[in-house]
C-alpha positions as CSV (number, residue, x, y, z in Angstrom):
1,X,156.3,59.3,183.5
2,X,154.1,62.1,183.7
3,X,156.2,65.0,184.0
4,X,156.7,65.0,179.9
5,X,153.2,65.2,179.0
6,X,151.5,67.1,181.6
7,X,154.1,69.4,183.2
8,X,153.1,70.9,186.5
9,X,150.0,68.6,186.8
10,X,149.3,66.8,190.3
11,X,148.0,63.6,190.1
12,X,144.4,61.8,192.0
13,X,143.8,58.2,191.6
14,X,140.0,57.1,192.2
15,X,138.5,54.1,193.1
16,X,134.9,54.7,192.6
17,X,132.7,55.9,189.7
18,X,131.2,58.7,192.7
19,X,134.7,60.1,192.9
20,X,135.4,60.8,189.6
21,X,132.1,63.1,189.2
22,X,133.5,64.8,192.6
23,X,136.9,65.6,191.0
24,X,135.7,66.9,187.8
25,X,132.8,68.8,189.3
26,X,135.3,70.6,191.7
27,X,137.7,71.2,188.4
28,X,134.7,72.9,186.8
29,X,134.5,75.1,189.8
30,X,138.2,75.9,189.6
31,X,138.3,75.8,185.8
32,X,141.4,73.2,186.1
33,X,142.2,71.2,183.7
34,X,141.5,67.4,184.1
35,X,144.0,65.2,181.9
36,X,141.7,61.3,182.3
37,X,144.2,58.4,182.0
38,X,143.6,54.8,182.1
39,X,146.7,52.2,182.1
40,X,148.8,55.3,180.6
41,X,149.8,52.8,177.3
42,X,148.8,55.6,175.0
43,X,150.2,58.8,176.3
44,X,152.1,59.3,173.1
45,X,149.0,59.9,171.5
46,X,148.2,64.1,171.6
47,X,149.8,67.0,172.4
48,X,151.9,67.6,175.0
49,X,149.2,69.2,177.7
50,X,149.4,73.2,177.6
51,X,148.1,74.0,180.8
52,X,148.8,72.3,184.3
53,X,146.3,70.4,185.7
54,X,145.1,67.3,187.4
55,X,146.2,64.2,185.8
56,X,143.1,61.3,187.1
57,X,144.2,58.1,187.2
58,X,141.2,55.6,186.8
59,X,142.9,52.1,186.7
60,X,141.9,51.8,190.3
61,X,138.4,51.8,188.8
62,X,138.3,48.2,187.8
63,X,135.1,46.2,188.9
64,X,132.9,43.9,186.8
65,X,129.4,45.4,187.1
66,X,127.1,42.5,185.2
67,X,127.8,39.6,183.2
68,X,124.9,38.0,181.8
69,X,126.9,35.8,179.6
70,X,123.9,34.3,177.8
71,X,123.0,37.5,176.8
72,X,126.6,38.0,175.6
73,X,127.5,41.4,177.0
74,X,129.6,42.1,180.3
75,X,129.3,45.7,182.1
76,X,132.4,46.8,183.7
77,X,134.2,49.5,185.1
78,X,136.3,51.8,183.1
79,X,139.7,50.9,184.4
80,X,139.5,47.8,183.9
81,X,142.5,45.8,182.4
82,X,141.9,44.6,178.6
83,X,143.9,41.2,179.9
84,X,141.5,40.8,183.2
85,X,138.3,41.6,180.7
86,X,139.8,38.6,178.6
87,X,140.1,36.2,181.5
88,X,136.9,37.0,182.6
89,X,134.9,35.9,179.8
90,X,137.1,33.2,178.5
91,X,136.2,31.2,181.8
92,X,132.5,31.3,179.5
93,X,134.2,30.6,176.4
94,X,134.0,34.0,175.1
95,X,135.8,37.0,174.2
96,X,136.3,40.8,173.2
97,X,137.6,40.0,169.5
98,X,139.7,43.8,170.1
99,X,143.6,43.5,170.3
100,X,145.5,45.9,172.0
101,X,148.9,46.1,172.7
102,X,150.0,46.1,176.1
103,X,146.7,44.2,178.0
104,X,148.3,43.7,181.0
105,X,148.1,47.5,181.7
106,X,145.5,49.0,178.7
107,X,142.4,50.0,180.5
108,X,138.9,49.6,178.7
109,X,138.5,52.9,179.0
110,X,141.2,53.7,177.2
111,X,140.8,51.7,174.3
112,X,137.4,53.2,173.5
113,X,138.9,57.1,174.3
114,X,141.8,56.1,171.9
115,X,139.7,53.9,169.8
116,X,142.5,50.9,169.7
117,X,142.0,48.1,167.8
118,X,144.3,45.4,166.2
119,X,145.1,42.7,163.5
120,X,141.6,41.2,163.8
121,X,139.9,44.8,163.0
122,X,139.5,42.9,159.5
123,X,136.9,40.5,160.2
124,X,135.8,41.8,163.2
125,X,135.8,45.6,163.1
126,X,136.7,48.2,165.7
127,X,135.4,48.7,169.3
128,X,132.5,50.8,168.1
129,X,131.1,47.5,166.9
130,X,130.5,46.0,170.3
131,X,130.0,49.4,172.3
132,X,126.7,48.8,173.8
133,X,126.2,52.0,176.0
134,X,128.6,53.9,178.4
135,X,128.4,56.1,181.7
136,X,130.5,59.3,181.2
137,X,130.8,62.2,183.4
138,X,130.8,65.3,181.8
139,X,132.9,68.8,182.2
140,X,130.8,70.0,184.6
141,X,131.1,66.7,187.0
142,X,127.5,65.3,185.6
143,X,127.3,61.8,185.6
144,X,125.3,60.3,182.5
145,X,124.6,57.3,180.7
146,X,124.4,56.3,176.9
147,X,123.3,53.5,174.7
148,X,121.7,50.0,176.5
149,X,122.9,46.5,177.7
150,X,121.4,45.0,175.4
151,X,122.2,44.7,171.3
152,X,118.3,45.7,170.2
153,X,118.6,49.0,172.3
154,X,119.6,51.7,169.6
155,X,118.6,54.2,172.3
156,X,121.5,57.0,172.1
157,X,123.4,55.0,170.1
158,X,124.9,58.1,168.1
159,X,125.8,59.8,171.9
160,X,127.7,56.6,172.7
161,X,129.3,56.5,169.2
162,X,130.5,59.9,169.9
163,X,132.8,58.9,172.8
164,X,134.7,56.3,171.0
165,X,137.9,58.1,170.0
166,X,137.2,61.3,171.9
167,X,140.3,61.0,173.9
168,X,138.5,62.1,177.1
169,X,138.1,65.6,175.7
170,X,133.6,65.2,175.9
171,X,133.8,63.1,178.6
172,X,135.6,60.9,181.1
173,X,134.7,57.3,180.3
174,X,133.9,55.4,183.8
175,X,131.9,52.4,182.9
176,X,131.3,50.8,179.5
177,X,128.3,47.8,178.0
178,X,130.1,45.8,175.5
179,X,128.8,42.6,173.5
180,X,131.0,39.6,173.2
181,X,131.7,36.6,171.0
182,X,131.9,33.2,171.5
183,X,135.7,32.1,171.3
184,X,136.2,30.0,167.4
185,X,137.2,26.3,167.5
186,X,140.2,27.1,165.2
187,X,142.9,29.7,165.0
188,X,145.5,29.1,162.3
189,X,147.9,31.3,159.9
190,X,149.5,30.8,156.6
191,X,152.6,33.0,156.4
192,X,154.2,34.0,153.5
193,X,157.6,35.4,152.9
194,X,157.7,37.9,150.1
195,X,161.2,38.5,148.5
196,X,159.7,42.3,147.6
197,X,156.9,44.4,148.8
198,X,155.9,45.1,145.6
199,X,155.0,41.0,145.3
200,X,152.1,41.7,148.0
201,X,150.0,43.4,145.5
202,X,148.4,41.1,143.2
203,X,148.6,38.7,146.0
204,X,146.0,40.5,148.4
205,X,144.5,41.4,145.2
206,X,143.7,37.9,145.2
207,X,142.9,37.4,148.5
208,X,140.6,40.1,149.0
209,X,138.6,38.7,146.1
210,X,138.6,35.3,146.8
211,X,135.9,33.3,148.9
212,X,138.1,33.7,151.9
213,X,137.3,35.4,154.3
214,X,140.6,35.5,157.0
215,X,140.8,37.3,160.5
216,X,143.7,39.6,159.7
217,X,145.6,40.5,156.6
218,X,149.2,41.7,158.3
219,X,151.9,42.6,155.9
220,X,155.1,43.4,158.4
221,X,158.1,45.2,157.1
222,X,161.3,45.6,159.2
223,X,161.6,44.0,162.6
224,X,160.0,40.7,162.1
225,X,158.1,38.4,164.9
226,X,159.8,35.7,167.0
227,X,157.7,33.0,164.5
228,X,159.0,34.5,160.9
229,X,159.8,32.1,159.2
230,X,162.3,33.5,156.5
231,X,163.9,36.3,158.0
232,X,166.3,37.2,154.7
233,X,162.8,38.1,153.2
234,X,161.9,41.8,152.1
235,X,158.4,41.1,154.4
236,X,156.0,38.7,155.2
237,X,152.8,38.4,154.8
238,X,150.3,36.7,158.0
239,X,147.0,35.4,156.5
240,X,144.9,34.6,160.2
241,X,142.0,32.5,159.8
242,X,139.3,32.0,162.6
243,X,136.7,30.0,162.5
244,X,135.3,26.0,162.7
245,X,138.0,23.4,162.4
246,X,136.2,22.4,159.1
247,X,136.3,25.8,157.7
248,X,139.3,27.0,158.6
249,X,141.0,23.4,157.0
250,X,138.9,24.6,153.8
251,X,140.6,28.3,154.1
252,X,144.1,26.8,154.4
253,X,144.1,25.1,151.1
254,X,142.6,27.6,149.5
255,X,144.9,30.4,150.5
256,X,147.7,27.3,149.6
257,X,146.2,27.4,146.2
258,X,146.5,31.4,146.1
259,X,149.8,31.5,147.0
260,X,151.1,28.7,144.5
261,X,149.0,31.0,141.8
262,X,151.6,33.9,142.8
263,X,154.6,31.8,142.7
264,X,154.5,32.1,146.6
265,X,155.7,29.9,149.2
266,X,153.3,29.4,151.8
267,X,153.7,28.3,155.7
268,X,151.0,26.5,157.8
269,X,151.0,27.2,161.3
270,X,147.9,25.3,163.5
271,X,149.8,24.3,166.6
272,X,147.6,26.4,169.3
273,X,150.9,27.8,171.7
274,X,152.5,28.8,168.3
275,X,149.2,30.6,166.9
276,X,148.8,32.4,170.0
277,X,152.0,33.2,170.2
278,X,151.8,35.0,166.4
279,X,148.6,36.9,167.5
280,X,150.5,38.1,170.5
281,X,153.4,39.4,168.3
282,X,150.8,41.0,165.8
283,X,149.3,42.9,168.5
284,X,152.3,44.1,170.5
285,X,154.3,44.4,167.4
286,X,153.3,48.4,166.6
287,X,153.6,49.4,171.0
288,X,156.7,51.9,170.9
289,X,158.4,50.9,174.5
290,X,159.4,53.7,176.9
291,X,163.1,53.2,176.2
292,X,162.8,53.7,172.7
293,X,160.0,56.9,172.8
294,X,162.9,59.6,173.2
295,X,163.9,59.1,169.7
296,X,160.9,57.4,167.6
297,X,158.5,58.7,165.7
298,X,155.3,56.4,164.6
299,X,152.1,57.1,163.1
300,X,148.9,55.8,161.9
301,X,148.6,56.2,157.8
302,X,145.3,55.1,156.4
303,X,144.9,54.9,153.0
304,X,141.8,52.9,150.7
305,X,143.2,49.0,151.4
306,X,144.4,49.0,147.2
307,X,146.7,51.3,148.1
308,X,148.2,49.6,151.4
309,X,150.9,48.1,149.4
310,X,151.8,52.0,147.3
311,X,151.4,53.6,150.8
312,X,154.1,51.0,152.4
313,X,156.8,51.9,149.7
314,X,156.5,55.6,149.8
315,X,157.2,55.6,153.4
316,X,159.5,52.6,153.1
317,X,161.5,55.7,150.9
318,X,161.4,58.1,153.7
319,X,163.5,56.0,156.0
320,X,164.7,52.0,155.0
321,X,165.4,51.4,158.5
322,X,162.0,51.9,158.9
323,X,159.4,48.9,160.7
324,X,155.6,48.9,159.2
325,X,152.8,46.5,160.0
326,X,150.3,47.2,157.6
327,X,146.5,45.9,158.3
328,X,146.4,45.3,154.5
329,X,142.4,44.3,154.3
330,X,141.7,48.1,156.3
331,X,144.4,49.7,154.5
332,X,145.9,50.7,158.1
333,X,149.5,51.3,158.2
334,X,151.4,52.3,161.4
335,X,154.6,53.0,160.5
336,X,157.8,54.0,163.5
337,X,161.3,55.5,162.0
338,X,163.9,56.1,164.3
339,X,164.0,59.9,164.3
340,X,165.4,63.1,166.4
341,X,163.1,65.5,168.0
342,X,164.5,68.3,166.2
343,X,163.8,66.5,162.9
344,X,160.2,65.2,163.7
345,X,157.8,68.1,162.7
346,X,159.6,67.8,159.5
347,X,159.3,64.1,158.5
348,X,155.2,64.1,159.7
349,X,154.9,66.9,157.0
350,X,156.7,64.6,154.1
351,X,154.5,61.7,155.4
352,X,151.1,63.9,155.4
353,X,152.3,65.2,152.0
354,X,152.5,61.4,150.6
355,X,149.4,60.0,152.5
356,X,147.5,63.3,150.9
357,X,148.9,62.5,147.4
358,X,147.4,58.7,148.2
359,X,144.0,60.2,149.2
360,X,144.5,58.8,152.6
361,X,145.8,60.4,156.1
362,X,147.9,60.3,159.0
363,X,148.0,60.6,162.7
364,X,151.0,61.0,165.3
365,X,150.6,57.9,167.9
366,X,153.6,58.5,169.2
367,X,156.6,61.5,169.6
368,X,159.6,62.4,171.2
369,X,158.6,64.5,173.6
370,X,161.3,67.3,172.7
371,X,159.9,67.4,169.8
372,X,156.9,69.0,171.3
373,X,154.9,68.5,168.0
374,X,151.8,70.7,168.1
375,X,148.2,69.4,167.5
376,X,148.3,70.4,163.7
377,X,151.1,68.4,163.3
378,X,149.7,65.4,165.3
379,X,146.3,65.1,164.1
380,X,146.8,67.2,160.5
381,X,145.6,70.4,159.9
382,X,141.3,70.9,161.1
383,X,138.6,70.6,158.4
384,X,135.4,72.5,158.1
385,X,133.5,69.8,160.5
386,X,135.6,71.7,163.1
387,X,133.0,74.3,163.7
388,X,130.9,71.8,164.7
389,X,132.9,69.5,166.5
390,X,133.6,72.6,168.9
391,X,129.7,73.3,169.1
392,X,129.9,69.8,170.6
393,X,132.6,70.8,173.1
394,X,131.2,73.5,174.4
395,X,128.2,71.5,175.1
396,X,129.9,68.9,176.8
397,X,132.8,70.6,178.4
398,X,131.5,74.4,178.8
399,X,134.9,75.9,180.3
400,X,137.1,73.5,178.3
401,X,138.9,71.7,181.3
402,X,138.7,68.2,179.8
403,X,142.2,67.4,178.1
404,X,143.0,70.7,177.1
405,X,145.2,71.0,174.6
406,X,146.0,67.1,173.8
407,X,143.0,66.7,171.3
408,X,142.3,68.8,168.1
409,X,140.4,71.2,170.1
410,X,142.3,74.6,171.3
């Protein structure tokens, strides 16, 4: 599974937050290069790694350090399974409101290095939202600690900020502080089956107007969840609503009303296996399976949330074959076309062209390896903040052995 993205690399599995300071620290000493992965759901995003190295494995490093579930935040280790974090606090009636594809394996770690999120990023924002604090060890094998456990304590807030997204390149992630919700009464979604994507505009115009206030705006395009309703349809569009039973009744009719404004039809779906069954598909929906990653190309195109709709046609153009699911409130797209390597480098540079042309951008989450795209190509070509987002390297990762090459530094 390995051999593909870090060539030559031998591979150490930890089990204890001690160990992984040990292993980096001797690295440092060797100047090897450390490649940090957690449930390995996300290798498609980066470079393929230019140097060999040592690829750490930290799922092993998966124990729940505090829950004070009053307080609502839970400590735990960094390979800890996004599924076992959501059993864990729904035994208190609470959860992490982050949906990532893949739980069963998806390490919280991970998800903060990669900066995951999913369809309920609309109402309830990213993982930098709940980050409290974090213990990282460094490039040179020191072990530090960021942020607080508690949601008053701003105390290196920006330092714990700074991880999120990082892709282990500042810092391999071995513990993380995160705050927690209290599970809603209700989940329920209206679907609606749109006979073009150009019929989604004025109706999240509406929407995003209107006194509603839904969990996820999800316009899919292309392979279509188990629960669509109306397959024949151009795309459909997943209203989720979350809240108390009263207001999410309230929300129901008036995204009804909405809809019959449009000309729209308009499915209810309340029953809870069926609801959570939809949120599952959401979620999973955008994961490119290993099978399929030897010819597929996706990426992340955001764009300002008025243009979701543009964005979706323009790269509906490139390739009609081609499956989106578009966060529409965030104006996310992540798009997947079928695609040969030898063809790849080429259709990133038409989509960066049209995302520019949109004001928005794009990001390779995924490649055929043989493609061996380079980090231009994946992560777009580096802006002026580059010279100082290598100031902050160096200071972190003095001999540049963390992740070499799979990030947008060199």
């Amino acid at each position: 599974m390995f051999d593909s993205i870090f060539p030559g690399s031998e591979t150490i599995q930890v089990a204890h937050q001690s160990e992984v300071a040990e292993v980096v620290a001797a690295a440092y000493a060797q100047q090897r290069p450390i490649y940090p992965v957690g449930g390995a759901t996300s290798l498609g995003l980066g470079a393929v790694a230019g140097k060999p190295g040592t690829v750490l494995r930290l799922a092993k490093l998966n124990q729940r350090v505090d829950y004070p579930s009053r307080d609502l935040t839970i400590t735990v280790e960094a390979g800890m399974k996004m599924a076992e974090l959501a059993k864990c606090l729904s035994a208190e009636q609470q959860r992490l409101p982050i949906d990532v594809a893949s739980a069963e394996s998806a390490t919280v770690g991970g998800v903060v290095a990669a900066n995951l999120c999913g369809p309920r990023r609309y109402r309830y924002g990213t993982v930098r939202d709940y980050l409290l604090g974090l213990t990282v060890v460094d490039g040179t094998g020191q072990s530090f600690s960021t942020g607080g456990r508690v949601v008053k304590n701003a105390a290196g807030y920006d330092l714990t900020r700074l991880m999120i997204g990082s892709l282990g390149a500042l810092g391999v992630i071995t513990q993380a502080t995160l705050m927690v919700r209290p599970v809603p009464e209700m989940s329920a979604f209206v679907v609606v089956p749109l006979p073009s994507l150009e019929k989604a505009e004025s109706l999240l115009a509406s929407l995003r107007t209107s006194e509603l206030e839904p969990a996820a705006l999800s316009l899919v395009v292309g392979d279509r969840l188990a629960d669509d309703p109306d397959r024949g349809a151009a795309a459909t569009l997943w209203i989720g609503l979350e809240s108390s039973e009263i207001e999410v009744r309230w929300m129901l009719d008036l995204a009804s009303r909405l809809c019959r404004e449009q000309g729209l039809p308009a499915v209810f779906i309340d029953a809870p296996d069926r609801v959570a069954s939809i949120w599952r598909g959401l979620t999973e929906h955008a994961a490119v399976r290993p099978d399929q990653r030897a010819a597929t190309l996706a990426v992340e195109l955001t764009v300002l949330p008025s243009r979701t709709v543009a964005a979706a046609v323009r790269l509906h153009q490139f390739d009609p074959q081609a499956s989106l699911l578009c966060q529409a409130g965030n104006g996310v797209i992540l798009a997947w076309f079928s695609c040969k390597p030898e063809n790849a480098g080429e259709l990133v540079t038409r989509i960066r062209k049209a995302a520019e042309e949109l004001g928005g951008r794009v990001v390779v989450t995924d490649f055929p390896p043989e493609s061996r795209l380079d980090r231009s190509t994946i992560w777009g070509p580096p802006g002026p903040e580059i010279r100082v987002m290598q100031r902050i390297k160096r200071q972190f990762d003095p001999e540049g052995i963390l992740n070499p090459g799979r990030f947008i530094f060199e």
